[in-house]
N, C-alpha and C positions, 0 to 999 in steps of 0.2 A: 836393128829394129829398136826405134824408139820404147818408152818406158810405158806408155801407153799406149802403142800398140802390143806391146806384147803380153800383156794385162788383157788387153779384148781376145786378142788370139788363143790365150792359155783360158780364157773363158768359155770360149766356143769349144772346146775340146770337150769328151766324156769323163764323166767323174773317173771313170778305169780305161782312158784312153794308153793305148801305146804308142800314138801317135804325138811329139812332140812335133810345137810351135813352128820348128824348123824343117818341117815335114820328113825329119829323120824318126827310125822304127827301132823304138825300146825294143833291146833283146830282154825279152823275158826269164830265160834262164841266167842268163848274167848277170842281169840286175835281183832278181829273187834268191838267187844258187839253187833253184831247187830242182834242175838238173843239169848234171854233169854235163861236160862236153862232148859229144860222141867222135871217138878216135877217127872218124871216118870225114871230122872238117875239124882237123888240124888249125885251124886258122879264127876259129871260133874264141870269140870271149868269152872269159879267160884263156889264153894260151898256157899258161903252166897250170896241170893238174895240181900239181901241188900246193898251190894256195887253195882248190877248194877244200882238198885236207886240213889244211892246216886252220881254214875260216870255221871247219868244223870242231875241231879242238877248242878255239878261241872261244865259238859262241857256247859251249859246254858251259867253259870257265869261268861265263860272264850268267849265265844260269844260275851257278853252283854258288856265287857270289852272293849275286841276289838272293836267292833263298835264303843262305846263312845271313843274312842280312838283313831277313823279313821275321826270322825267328828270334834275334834276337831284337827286335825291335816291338816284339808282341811280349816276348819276354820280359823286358823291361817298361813295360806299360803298367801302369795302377789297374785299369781294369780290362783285361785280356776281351772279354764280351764288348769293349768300346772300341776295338782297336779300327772297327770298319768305318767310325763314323766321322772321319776325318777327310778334306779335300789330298791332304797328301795321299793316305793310304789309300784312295779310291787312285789319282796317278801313279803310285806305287806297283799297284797289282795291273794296272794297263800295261805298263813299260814291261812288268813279269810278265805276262801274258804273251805279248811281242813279243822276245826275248826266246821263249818256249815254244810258239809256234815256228821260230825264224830256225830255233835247233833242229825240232823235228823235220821242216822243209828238207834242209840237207843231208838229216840221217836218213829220211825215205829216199831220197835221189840218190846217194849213195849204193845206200841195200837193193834199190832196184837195178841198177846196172856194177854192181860189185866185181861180177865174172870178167865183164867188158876190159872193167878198172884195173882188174885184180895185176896185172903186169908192172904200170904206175905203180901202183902198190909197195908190190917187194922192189921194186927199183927205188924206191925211196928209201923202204926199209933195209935196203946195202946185200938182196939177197938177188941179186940179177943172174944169178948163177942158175940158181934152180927154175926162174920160171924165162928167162930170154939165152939158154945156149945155144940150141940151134932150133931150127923153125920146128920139127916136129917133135923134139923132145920137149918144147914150149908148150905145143899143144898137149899134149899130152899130160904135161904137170898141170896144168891149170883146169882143164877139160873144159874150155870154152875158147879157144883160139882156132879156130875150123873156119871160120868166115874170110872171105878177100881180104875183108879191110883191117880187120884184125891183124891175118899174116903182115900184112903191109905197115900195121901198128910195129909188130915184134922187130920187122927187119928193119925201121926206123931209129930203134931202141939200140938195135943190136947190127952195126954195119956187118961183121961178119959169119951172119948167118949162113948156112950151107947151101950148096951152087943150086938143088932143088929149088929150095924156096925162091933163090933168085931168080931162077927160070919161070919159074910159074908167076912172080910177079912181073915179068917183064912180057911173058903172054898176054896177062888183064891189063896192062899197061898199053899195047898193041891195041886190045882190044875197047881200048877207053876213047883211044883217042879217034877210033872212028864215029861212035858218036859224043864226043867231049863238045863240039859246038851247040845240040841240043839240048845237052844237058845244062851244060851253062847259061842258055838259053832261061829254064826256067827255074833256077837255083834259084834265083832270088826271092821266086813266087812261094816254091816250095817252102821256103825258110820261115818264111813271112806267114804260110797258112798253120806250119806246125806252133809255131808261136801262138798264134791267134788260138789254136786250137787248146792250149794250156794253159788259159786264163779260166783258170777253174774257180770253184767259192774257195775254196780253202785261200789261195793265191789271193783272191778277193778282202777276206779275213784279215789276211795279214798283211795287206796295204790299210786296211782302214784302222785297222790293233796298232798300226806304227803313227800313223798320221794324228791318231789320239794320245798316243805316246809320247810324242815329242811334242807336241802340242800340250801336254797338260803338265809333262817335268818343268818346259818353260814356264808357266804359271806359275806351278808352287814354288818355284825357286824364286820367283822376282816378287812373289807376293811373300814368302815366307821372310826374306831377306830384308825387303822393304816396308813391310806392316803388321810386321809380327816378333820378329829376334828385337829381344828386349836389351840385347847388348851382356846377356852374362854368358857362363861357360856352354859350351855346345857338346852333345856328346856324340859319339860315331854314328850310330844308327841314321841324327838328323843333317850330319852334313854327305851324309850319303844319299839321303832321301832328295836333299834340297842343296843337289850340285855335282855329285860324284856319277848317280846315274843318270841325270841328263847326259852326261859325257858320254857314259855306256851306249845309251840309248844312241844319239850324235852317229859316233864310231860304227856301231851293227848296222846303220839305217843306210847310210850317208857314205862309210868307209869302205866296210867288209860288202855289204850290199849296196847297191846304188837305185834304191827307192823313191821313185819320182814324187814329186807330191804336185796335185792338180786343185785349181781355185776351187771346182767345186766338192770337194771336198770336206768345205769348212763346213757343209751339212754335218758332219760328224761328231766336230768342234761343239757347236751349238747344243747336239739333241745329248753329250757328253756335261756339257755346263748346267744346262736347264734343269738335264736330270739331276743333278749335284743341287741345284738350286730349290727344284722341289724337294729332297729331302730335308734340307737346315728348313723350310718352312713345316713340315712334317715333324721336324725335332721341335720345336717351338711348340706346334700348337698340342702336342703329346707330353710336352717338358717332362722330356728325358734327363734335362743337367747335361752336366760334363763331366764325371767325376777324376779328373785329369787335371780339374784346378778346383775341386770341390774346397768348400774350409766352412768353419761355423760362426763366416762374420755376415749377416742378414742382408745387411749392405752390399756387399760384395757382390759384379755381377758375373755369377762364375756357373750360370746355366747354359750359356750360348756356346756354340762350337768354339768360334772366333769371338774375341772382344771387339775387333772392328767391322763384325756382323751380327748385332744383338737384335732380334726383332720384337722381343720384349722391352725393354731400356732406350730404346732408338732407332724406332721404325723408320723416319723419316730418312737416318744416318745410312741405315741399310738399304731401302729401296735408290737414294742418289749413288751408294759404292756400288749395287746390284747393274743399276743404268750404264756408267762408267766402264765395267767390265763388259759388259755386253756389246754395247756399243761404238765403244775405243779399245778395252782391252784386247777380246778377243780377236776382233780383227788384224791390228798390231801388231799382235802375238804369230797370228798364221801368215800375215805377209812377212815376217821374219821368217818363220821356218820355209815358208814359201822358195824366198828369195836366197837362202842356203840351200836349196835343193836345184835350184837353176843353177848356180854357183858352183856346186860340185861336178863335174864331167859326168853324162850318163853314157853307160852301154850300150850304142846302137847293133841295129843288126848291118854289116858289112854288104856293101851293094856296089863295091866297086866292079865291073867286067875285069874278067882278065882276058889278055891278050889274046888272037889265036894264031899269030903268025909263028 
């Protein structure tokens, strides 16, 4: 698919489409994590439980970062009461935001199927003794392994389960395969409606909390870098702000998750800038200062957030940098992140038939 058709294709799509370009279907838990795989489609992405643990640890750590990161960065400010009034810290607190709801996604998915998991679990943790020795003392330890597919889980786990369990899996196994054509029959619709059916607001939330995310770390980093660092020493807080967690951000979105980003979308982008925009015209006509480069030289023009957005000093300077961003920037900015999201392999939901000879 040429580069402009798939620019109209990705346009025609819904802003929270699961439907990609290639008329293949975003799995929505795989690509959000924010539910587990259910032992009962083995085949499901992710195949190793253990990355969603382990995705969950990670994005903990990438929280826990942040924060210490945001405190000291308010800590080290002149004046704590200004700390909001900056284009970084409004990106700042976007990318924390994502960041916290992408945690909580998989600590609820988690906690709601924990019992399911709980086998995963101690098999990770080296205790496979006590919840996979034989199929009913399984059950028993765990007090949720009583279902088909469960037992089927444990005896998966644990080849030599006791000749019971095996029997009685090779009963529903008998019993599968007389209707296994129908079923397969409409796997694919089933999968397809559950999905559909979990596209909830919160899900919704945190595709748009990311898409502003990584869309506004790309800004302040190319603007801070480009129109702002005066060339002298830099301290932690700001090459974290403006380069360490865009990375973060990147990695959660992009790596750990696999977060589609759709063209129209960039409504986000926009009503995210403007609003930033309305405020430095708010600080101006309020003249708040800046007390961040305050000094008592009269000349000095150290009221505006940014020196290369003074609307006092150099309206004319501001409204043509204002146009340029709007215009060219932002655009630019989102067909980049756009085009790293096509980029990165997504999640689809598996529609291959299987065989039935």
């Amino acid at each position: 698919m040429k580069c402009h058709q798939r620019l109209v294709a990705e346009w025609h799509l819904s802003m929270f489409s699961l439907k990609d370009a290639n008329d293949k279907i975003i799995d929505l838990d795989a690509s959000f994590l924010n539910s587990l795989p259910s032992p009962s489609l083995p085949d499901k992405i992710p195949k190793n439980v253990k990355f969603w643990f382990m995705a969950g640890i990670l994005k903990f750590l990438l929280v826990v970062w942040t924060l210490a990161t945001m405190v000291l960065s308010i800590l080290g400010s002149r004046d704590k009461n200004y700390w909001l009034a900056f284009l970084t810290t409004w990106a700042f607190l976007f990318a924390l935001w994502y960041q916290l709801s992408s945690f909580i996604s998989i600590v609820v998915a988690f906690s709601s199927s924990s019992t399911t998991h709980l086998p995963y679990l101690s098999l990770m943790l080296g205790s496979t003794r006590d919840t996979v020795g034989s199929g009913d003392a399984a059950a028993t330890a765990t007090g949720a392994i009583t279902t088909r597919d469960e037992v089927v889980l444990i005896a998966r786990m644990n080849p030599n389960s006791s000749t019971d369990n095996n029997d009685h899996i090779d009963d529903d196994d008998d019993d599968k395969e007389n209707d296994q054509e129908e079923q397969q029959r409409n796997l694919n619709d089933e999968i397809m409606s559950v999905n559909q059916q979990k596209m909830t607001i919160w899900i919704k939330l945190m595709w748009a909390l990311y898409v502003i995310a990584i869309h506004s770390q790309f800004m302040v980093t190319l603007l801070y870098w480009l129109l702002v660092y005066d060339g002298s020493s830099v301290i932690y807080p700001e090459i974290y702000r403006h380069g360490i967690l865009l990375i973060l951000v990147i990695v959660d979105g992009f790596i750990i998750n696999r977060i589609p980003i759709r063209l129209k979308q960039i409504v986000f982008i926009y009503a995210y800038s403007m609003a930033y925009l309305v405020w430095t015209l708010i600080h101006f006509a309020a003249d708040l200062g800046n007390p961040e480069v305050t000094d008592t030289d009269p000349d000095t023009n150290d009221d505006a957030l940014y020196g290369v957005l003074s609307w006092r000093d150099n309206p004319v300077g501001a409204v043509i940098l204002c146009l340029i961003l709007i215009l060219v920037g932002l655009p630019l900015i989102f067909i980049l992140t756009w085009a790293l999201s096509l980029w990165v392999p997504h999640r689809y939901i598996r529609q291959q038939p299987v065989s039935m000879e």
